[in-house]
C-alpha positions in Angstrom: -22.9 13.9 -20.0 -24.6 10.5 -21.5 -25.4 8.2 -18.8 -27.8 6.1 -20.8 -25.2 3.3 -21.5 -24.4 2.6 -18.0 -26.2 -0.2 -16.1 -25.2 -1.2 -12.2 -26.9 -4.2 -11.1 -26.0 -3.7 -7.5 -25.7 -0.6 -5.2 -24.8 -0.6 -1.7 -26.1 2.5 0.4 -24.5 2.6 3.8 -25.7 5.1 5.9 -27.3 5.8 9.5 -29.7 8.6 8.3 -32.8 7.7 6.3 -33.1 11.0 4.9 -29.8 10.9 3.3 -30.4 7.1 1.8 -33.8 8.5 -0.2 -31.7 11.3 -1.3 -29.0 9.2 -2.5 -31.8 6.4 -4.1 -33.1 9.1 -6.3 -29.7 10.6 -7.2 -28.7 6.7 -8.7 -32.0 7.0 -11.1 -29.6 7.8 -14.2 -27.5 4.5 -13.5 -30.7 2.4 -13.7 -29.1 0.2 -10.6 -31.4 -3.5 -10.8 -31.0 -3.9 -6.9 -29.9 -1.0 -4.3 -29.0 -2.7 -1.1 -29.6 0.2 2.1 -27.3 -0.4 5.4 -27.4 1.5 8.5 -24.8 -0.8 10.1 -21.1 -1.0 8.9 -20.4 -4.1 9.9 -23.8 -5.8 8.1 -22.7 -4.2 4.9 -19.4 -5.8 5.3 -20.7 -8.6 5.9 -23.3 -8.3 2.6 -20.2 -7.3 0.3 -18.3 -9.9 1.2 -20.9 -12.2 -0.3 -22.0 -10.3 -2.8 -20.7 -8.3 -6.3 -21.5 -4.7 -6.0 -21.0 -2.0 -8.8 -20.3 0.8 -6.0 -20.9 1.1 -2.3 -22.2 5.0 -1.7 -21.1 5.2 2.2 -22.3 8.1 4.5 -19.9 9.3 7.1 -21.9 8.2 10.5 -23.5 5.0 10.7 -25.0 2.9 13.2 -21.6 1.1 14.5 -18.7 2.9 13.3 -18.1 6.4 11.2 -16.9 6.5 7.3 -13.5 5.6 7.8 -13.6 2.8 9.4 -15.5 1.0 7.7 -13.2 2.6 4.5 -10.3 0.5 6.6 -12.3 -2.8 7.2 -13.0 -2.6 3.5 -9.5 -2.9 2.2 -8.4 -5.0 5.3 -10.7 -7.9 2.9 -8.9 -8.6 0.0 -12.6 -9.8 -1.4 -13.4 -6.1 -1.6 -10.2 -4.5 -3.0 -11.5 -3.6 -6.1 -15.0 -2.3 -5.0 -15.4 1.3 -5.7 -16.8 3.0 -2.3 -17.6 6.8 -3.0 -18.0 8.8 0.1 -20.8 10.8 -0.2 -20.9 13.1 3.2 -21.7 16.5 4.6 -17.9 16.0 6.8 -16.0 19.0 4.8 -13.3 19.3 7.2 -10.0 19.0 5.7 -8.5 16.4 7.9 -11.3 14.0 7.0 -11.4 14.2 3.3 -7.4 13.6 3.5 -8.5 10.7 6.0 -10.9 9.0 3.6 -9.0 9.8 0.4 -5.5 7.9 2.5 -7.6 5.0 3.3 -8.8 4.7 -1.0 -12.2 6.0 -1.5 -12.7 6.1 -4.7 -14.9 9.6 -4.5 -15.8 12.4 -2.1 -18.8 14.1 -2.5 -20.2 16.7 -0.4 -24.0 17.3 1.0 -26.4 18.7 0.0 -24.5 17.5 -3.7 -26.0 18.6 -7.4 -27.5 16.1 -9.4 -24.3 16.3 -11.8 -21.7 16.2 -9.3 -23.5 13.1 -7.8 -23.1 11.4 -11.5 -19.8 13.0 -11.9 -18.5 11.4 -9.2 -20.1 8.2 -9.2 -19.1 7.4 -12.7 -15.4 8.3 -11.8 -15.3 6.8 -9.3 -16.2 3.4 -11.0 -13.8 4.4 -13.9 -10.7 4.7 -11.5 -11.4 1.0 -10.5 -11.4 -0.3 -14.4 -8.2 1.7 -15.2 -6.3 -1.0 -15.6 -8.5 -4.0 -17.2 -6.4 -4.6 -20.2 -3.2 -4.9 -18.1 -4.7 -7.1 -15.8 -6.0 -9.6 -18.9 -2.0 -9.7 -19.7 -1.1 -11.1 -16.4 -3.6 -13.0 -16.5 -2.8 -14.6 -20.1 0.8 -14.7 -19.0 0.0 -16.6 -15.6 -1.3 -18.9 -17.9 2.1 -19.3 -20.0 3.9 -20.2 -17.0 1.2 -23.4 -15.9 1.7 -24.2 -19.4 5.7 -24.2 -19.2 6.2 -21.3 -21.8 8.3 -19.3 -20.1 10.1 -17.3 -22.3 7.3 -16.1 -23.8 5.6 -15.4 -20.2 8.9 -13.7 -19.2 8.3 -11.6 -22.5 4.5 -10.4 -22.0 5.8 -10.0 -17.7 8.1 -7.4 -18.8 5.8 -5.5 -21.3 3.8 -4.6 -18.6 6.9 -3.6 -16.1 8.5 -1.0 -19.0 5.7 1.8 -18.1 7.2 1.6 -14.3 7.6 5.3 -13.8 4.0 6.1 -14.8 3.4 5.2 -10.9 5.3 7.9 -9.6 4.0 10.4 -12.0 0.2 9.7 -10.7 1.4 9.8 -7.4 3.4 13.2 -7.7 0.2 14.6 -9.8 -1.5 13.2 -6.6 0.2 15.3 -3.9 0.0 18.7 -6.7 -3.6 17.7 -6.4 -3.8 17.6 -2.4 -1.6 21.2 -2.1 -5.0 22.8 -4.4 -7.5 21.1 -2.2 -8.5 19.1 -6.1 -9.5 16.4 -4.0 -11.5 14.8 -6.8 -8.4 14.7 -8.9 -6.1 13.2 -6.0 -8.0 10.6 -5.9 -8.0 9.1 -9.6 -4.2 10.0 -9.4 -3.6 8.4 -6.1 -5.9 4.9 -7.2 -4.0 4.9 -10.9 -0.8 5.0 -8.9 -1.2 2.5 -6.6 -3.1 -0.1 -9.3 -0.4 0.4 -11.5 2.1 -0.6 -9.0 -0.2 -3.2 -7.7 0.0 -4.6 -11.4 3.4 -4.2 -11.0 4.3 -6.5 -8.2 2.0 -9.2 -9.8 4.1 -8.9 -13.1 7.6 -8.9 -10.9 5.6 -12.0 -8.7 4.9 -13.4 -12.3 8.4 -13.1 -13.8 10.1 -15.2 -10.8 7.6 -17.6 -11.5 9.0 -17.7 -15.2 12.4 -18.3 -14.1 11.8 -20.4 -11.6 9.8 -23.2 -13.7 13.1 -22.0 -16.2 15.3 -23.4 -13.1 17.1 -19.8 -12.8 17.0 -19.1 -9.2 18.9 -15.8 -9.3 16.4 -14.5 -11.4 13.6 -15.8 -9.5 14.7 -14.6 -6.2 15.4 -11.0 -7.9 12.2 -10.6 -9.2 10.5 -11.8 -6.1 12.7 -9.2 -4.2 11.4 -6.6 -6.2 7.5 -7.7 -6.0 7.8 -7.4 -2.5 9.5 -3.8 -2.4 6.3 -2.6 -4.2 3.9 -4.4 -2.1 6.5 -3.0 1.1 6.3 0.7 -0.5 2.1 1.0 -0.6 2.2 -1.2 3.3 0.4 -4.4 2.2 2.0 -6.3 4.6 0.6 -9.7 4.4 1.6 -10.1 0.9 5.2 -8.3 1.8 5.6 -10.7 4.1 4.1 -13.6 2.4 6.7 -12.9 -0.4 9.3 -12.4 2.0 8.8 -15.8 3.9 9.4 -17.7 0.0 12.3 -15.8 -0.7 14.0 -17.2 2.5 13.4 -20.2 1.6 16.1 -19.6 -1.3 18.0 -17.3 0.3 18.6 -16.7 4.1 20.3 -13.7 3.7 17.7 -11.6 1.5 16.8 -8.4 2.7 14.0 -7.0 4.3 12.0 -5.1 2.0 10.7 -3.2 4.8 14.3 -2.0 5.9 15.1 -1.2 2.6 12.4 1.0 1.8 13.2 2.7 5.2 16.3 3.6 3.8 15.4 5.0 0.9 12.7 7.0 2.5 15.5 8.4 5.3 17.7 9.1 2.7 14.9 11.5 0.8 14.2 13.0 3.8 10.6 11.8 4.8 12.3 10.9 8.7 8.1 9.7 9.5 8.3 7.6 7.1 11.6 5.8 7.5 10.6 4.8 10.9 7.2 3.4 10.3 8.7 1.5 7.5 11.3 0.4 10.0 8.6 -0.6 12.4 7.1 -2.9 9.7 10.4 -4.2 9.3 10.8 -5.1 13.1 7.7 -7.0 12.5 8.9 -9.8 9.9 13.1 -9.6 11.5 12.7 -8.5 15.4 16.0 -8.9 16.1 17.8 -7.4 13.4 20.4 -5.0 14.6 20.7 -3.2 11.4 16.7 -2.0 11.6 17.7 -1.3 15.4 20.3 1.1 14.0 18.7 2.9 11.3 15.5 3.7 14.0 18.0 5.4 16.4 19.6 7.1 13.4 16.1 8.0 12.4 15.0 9.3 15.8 18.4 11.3 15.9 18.2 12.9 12.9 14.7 14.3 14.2 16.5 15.3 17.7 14.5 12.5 19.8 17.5 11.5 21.9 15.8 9.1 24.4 14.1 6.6 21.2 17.7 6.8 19.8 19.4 5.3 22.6 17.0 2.8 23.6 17.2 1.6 19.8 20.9 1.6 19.3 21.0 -0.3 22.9 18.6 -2.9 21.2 20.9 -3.0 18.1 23.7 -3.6 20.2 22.6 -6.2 22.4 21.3 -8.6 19.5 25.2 -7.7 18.0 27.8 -6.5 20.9 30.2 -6.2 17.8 28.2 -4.3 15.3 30.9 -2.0 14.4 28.5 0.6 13.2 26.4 0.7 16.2 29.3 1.1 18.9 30.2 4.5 16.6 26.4 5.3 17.0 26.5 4.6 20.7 29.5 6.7 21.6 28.1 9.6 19.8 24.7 9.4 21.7 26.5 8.3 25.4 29.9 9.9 25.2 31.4 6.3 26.2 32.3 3.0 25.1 29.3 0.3 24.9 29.9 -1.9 28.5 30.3 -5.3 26.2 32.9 -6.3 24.7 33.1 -6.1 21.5 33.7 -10.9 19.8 36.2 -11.7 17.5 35.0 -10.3 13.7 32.8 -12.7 12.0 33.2 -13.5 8.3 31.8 -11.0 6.4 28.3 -11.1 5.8 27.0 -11.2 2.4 23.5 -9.0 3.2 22.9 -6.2 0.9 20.4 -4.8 3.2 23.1 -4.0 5.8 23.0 -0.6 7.9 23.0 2.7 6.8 26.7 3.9 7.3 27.4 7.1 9.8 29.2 8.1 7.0 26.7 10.4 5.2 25.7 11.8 8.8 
C-alpha cells in the first residue's frame, strides 16, 4: 500500500502511558504528520480540538481523567468535532468494549501490540470513512445556496437528487450488524459511519427541501419535509437537532407529531421492545404530558411482561386524558376494573397522525 501521497498536518495522541505515545509517534512516520500534539488528559485534548483542525486523534483506552469511551462520548457531544476521525488504538480486546467504542463512532479499532500495516491500515480507513461523503455534502452546500438566492425550484431539484439513494443507509447499517455477528469489527465500522453520514446528509437535504418550499410559500410541503428531517435526526438520537426541528415545526403546526413517538412505533412494531421505549423516553422529553407516549410505554413494558412499569404508565396516560378511550381498554386489561375517573364528554376528533398505537394488533 502507497502512503507517499498522504500528508496530515495535525495528529492528536491521547493517551496516559508514554510508552504507548512513542510507539504510536513512530507508527505515524509514513503519514509525514507536520505537528503531533501528545495528551495524557481527556479533557485538555478536548479542550485542544475544539480549537484546533486535526487530521485524526489516535486515543488510548486509559488516560489521565477518564477511559476511551468517554472521552469517545464528549467528542461527539461537540458538534465542532463531529467529523474528526478518532481511531482507538488500545490493548482493551474484550468484546463489550470494542462494541462500546464502535456504538459511540470511533472511526477505527486497533489492537496492541499492532503491525506496522495494520496501524496504516487503519489509520488511513479510518480518515477515508470520514471523507465518504464530500461530493454530497458540496451539493447541499451549492443548493443551500439556491435557496438564499430564491431559486427554488432548482434547489428543490439538486435536494431531491441527493434523497433518491435513501435506502443505501439501511443497507450499510444491515452490512453493519452482519459485520458485528463475525466479530469484522473493522468492517462494522466503515458500514456503521457510511450509514449514519448518509442519513445525516439526508436530514440536511429533507431540512433543505422545506427550506425550498418555504421561501416557495408552500407550507405543507415545508412542514413535510421538516417532519421527515427530524425522523432521521430522531432514528440515529441527535436530540438537540430533533428537537430543534421539532420546536419550528410547531410553530406551523400544533398538532405535528413527535418524531420520537413515531419512531417508537415503528421500532415496537419490528419487534426491538428496548428500543421502542428509549425512543419513547426521548419522546417524554420534548411532549411530557402526552398520553399517547404514556400508552405506548405501558404497551411496551407489557409486551416484555413488566407489569408494575405498565401500570404506572397507563395511570400517567390516563390522568393527563381521563377519556383516552384507548387507555381505559389498556387499564382494564392490566387492573381487571374500570379507571376510578370518569370518563368527559368526547372531544372533537383530533387531527394528530401520531396518535396511539391501537390494542388492536395486540
Amino acid at each position: 500500500m502507497d502512503f507517499s501521497p498522504i500528508l496530515f498536518d495535525t495528529v492528536v495522541i491521547v493517551s496516559g502511558n508514554e510508552e504507548n505515545v512513542r510507539r504510536d509517534r513512530r507508527s505515524l512516520a509514513p503519514f509525514r504528520p507536520r505537528r503531533v500534539e501528545q495528551f495524557a488528559s481527556g479533557e485538555k485534548a478536548l479542550a485542544f480540538l475544539a480549537a484546533n483542525r486535526a487530521d485524526v486523534v489516535l486515543l488510548d483506552s486509559q488516560l489521565e481523567d477518564m477511559d476511551g469511551t468517554q472521552f469517545l462520548r464528549a467528542s461527539r457531544r461537540d458538534l465542532r468535532l463531529k467529523d474528526v476521525p478518532i481511531v482507538m488504538v488500545t490493548s482493551e480486546s474484550q468484546r463489550d468494549k470494542v462494541l462500546d467504542a464502535i456504538a459511540v463512532g470511533c472511526a477505527g479499532y486497533i489492537l496492541r501490540p499492532y503491525s506496522e500495516e495494520t496501524f496504516r491500515k487503519h489509520v488511513l480507513r479510518g480518515c477515508q470513512v470520514e471523507r465518504v461523503t464530500e461530493i454530497e455534502r458540496q451539493q447541499i452546500e451549492d443548493a443551500r445556496e439556491m435557496v438564499a438566492m430564491g431559486n427554488f425550484d432548482d434547489a428543490i431539484e439538486a435536494f431531491e437528487e441527493i434523497i433518491t439513494e435513501q435506502n443505501m443507509a439501511q443497507k450499510y447499517y444491515d452490512m453493519g450488524c452482519r459485520c458485528l455477528v463475525r466479530q469484522k469489527y473493522g468492517q462494522a465500522i466503515i458500514a456503521f459511519k457510511k450509514a449514519i453520514k448518509i442519513n445525516d446528509l439526508f436530514a440536511e437535504a429533507y431540512k433543505g427541501l422545506a427550506d425550498a418550499y418555504k421561501g416557495k410559500g408552500e407550507l405543507d410541503e415545508f412542514k413535510r419535509y421538516l417532519q421527515k428531517a427530524a425522523e432521521i435526526h430522531a432514528q440515529f438520537n441527535h436530540m438537540e437537532q430533533t428537537k430543534e426541528l421539532f420546536i419550528e415545526i410547531l410553530k406551523y403546526d400544533p398538532n405535528t407529531p413527535n418524531p420520537f413517538n413515531s419512531l417508537g412505533v415503528k421500532l415496537r412494531k419490528s419487534g426491538d421492545l428496548a428500543g421502542a421505549l428509549h425512543a419513547y423516553k426521548q419522546a417524554l422529553s420534548l411532549t411530557p404530558d402526552d398520553e399517547n407516549i404514556h400508552f405506548n410505554m405501558s404497551k411496551a413494558y407489557y409486551f416484555m411482561g413488566n407489569t408494575e412499569d405498565a401500570k404506572e404508565c397507563v395511570e400517567k396516560a390516563l390522568e393527563s386524558s381521563p377519556g383516552f378511550e384507548e387507555g381505559r381498554k389498556l387499564y382494564r386489561k392490566l387492573f381487571g376494573r374500570e379507571y376510578p375517573r370518569t370518563a368527559p364528554p368526547p372531544a372533537p376528533p383530533d387531527d394528530r397522525q401520531q396518535a396511539a398505537e391501537s390494542l388492536r394488533d395486540d
